[in-house]
Backbone as CSV, one residue per row, in Angstrom:
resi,resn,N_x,N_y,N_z,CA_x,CA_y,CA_z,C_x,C_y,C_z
1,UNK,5.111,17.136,7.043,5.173,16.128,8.063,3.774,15.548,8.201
2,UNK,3.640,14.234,7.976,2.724,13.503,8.177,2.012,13.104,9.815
3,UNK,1.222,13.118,10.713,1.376,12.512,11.662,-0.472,12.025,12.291
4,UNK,-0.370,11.269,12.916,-1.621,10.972,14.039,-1.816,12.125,15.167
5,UNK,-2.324,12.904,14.794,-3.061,13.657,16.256,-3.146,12.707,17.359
6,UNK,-2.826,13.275,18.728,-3.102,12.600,20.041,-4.726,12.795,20.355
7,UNK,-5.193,14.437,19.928,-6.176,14.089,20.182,-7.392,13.645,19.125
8,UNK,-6.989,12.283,18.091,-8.393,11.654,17.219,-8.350,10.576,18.000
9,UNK,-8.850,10.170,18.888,-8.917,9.231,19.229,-9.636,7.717,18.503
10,UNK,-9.885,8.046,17.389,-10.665,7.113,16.242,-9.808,6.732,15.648
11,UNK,-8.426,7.426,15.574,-7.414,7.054,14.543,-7.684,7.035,13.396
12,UNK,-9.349,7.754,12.795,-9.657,8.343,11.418,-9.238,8.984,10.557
13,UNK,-7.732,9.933,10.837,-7.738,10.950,9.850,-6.581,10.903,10.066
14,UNK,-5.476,11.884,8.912,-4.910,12.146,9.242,-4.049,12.985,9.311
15,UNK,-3.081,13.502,9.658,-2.559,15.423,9.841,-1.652,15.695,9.483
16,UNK,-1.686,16.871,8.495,-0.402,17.150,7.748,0.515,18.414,8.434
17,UNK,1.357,19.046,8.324,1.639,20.181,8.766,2.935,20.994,7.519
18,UNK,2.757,21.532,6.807,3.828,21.907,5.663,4.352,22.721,6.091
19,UNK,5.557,23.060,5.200,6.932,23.803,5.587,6.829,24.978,6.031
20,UNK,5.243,25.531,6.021,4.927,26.923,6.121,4.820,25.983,7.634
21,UNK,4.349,25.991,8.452,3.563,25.411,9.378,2.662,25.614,9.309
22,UNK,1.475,25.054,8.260,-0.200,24.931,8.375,-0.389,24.098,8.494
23,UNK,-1.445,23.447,9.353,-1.696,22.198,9.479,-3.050,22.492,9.171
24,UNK,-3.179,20.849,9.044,-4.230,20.271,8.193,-4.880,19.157,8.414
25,UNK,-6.202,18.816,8.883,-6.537,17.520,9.139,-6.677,17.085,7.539
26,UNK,-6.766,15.812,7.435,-7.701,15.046,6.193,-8.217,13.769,6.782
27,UNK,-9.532,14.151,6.206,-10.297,12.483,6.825,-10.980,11.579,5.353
28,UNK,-11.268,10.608,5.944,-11.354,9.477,4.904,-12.288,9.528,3.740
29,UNK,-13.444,10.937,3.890,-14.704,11.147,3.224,-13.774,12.326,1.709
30,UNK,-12.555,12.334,2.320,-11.738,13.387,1.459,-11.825,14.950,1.761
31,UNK,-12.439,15.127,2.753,-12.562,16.914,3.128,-10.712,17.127,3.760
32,UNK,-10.954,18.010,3.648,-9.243,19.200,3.945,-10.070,20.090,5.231
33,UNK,-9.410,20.419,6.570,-9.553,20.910,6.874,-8.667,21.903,7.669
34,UNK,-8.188,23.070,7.624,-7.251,23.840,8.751,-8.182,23.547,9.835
35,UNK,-6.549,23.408,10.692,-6.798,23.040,12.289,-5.718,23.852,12.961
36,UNK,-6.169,24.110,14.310,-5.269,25.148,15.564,-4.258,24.355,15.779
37,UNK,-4.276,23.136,16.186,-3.428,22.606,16.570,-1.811,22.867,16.270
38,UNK,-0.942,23.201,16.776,0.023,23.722,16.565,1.420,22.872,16.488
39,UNK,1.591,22.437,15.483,2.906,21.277,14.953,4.114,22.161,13.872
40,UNK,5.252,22.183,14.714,6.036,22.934,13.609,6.861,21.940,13.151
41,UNK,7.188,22.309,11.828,7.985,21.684,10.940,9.244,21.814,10.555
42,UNK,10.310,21.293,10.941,11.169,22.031,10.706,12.286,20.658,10.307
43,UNK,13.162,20.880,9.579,13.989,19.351,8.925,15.190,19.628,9.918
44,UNK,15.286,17.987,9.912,16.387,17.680,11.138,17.728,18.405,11.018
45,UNK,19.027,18.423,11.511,20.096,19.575,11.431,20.919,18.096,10.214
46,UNK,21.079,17.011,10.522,21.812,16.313,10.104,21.623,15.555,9.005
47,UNK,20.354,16.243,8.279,19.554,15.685,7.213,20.379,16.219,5.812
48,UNK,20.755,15.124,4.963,21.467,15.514,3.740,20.814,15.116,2.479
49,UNK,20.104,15.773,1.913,19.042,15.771,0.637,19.808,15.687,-0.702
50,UNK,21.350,15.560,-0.905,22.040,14.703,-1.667,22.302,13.899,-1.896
51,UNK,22.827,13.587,-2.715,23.563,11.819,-3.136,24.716,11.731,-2.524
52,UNK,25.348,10.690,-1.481,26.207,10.789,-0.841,27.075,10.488,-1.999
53,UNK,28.284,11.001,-1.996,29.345,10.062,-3.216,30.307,8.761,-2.153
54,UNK,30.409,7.991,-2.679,31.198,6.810,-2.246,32.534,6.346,-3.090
């Protein structure tokens, strides 16, 4: 999951959180950083990752 932190207020970087739930800042100079911030990830109930047939 991709998202904007509430708290960058620069709107500089931006935050990943993967299926594990680690999150991750990245900013524009290219550094990776783990962050506390706590975002879980989890895929919606109604989400279908197939090919619908028609």
């Amino acid at each position: 999951m991709v998202y904007i932190s509430p708290m960058d207020k620069g709107y500089d970087n931006v935050f990943v959180t993967t299926s594990e739930n680690e999150n991750f800042k990245f900013d524009f100079v290219g550094q990776i950083t783990k962050q506390k911030e706590i975002r879980a990830f989890r895929y919606p109930k109604d989400l279908v990752l197939e090919n619908p047939k028609y």
